[in-house]
N, C-alpha and C positions, 0 to 999 in steps of 0.2 A: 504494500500500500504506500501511495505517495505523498511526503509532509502537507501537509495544508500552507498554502500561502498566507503569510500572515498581512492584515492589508495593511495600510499605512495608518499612523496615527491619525487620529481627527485633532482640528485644529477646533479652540472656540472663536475663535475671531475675535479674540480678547488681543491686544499691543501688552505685551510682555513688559519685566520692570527693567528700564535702561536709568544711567546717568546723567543727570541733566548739569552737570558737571562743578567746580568744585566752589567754595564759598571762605569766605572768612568773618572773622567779630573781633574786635579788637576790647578789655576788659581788662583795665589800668595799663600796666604794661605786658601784658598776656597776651598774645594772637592767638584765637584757635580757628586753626584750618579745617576745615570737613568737607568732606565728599557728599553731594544729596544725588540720593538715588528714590525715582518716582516710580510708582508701583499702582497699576491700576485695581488690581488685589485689595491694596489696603485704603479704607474707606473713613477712619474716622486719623487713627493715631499715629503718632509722629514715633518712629523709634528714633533711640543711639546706641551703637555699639561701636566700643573701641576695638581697634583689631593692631596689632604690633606692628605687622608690614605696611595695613594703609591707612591705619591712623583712625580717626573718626567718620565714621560715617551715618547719615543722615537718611534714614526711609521714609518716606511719605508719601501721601496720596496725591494719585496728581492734580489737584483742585488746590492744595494747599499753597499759598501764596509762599512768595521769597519771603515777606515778614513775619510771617506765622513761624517760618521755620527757623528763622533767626531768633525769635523770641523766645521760642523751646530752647537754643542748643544756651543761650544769653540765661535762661533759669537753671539749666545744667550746668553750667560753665565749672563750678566749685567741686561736683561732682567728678567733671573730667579731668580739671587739672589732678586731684588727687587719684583718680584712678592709674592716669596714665604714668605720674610720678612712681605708683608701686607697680605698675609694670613693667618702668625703664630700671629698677632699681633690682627687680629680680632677674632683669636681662643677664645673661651669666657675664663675667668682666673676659675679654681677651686674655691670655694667658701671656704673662711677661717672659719666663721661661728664666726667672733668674733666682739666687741663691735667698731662700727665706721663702720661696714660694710653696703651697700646698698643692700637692698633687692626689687625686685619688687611687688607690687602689686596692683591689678584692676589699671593700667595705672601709676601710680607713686610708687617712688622708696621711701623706709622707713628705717630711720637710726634705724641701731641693736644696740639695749646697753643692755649689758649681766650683769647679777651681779649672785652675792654667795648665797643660803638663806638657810634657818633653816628649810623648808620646807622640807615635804618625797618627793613630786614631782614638775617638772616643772610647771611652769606658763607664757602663756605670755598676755602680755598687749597693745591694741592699741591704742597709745595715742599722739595726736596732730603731725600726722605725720611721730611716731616712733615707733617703739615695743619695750617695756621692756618686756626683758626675764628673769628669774629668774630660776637657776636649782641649784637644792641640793648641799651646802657644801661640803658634803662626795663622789660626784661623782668621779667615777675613771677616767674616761674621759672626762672632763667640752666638749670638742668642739664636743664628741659625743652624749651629753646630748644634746649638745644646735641643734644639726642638728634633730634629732632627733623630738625633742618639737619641731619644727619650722616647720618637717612636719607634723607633728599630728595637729598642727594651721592650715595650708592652706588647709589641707582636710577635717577639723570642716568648714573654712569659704566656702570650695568649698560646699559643700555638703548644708549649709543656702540658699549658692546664686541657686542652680540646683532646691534645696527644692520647693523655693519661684516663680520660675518662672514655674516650672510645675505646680504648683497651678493655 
């Protein structure tokens, strides 16, 4: 027996929710930028959600005037600053890669101490809780050396521990 065709969706002839593109409010010395996006769907209320990558965005209905919408995100405004403050603050920090830094591994954090050696290549050591790192004197870039050797270590140890348990 032959699959049945499946036919094509039905559309409702409804205009899908696009961008009517971006806005700002200015509130002392605060700008807050936001995205509105109009949605024929939604018929009465004004959403906001903050999103990491693009920031604030605004949903509304499309009836909802440019001031209506400014007036919402203008009685949010307090709300967003503090939101977005404890989102940028749990944003993880870049990893400096240098000596006094915490690094994670198997469930605890291990203090990095970096030194200079005479050595052609990297070395690291772990030892009571820390890694000693040692990368070549003549390195042209110490902190590119040391990120570096530090992931060639966690993929020697990842690859022990994968090793041993497929065994």
């Amino acid at each position: 027996m032959a699959p049945k065709e499946r036919s094509p969706a039905k559309t409702t002839g409804q205009p899908t929710a696009h961008t009517t593109g971006q806005a700002e409010i200015r509130i002392g010395d605060s700008v807050i930028r936001y995205q509105v996006i109009r949605s024929p769907r939604r018929k009465k209320t004004i959403e906001i959600t903050l999103d990491p990558q693009m920031g604030v965005k605004v949903a509304a209905p499309l009836r909802a005037s440019d001031a209506r919408i400014q007036e919402v995100v203008r009685q949010r405004a307090a709300w967003i600053a503090k939101t977005t403050a404890i989102m940028q603050a749990a944003r993880p920090q870049p990893r400096r890669f240098q000596t006094g830094e915490l690094l994670p591994f198997l469930g605890r954090d291990l203090l990095l101490r970096v030194y200079l050696g005479m050595d052609r290549a990297s070395q690291v050591l772990l030892r009571q809780g820390r890694l000693d790192l040692t990368v070549p004197h003549g390195s042209p870039d110490p902190s590119t050396a040391v990120e570096v050797a530090l992931a060639e270590w966690y993929r020697g140890r990842a690859l022990e521990r994968l090793t041993a348990a497929v065994r």
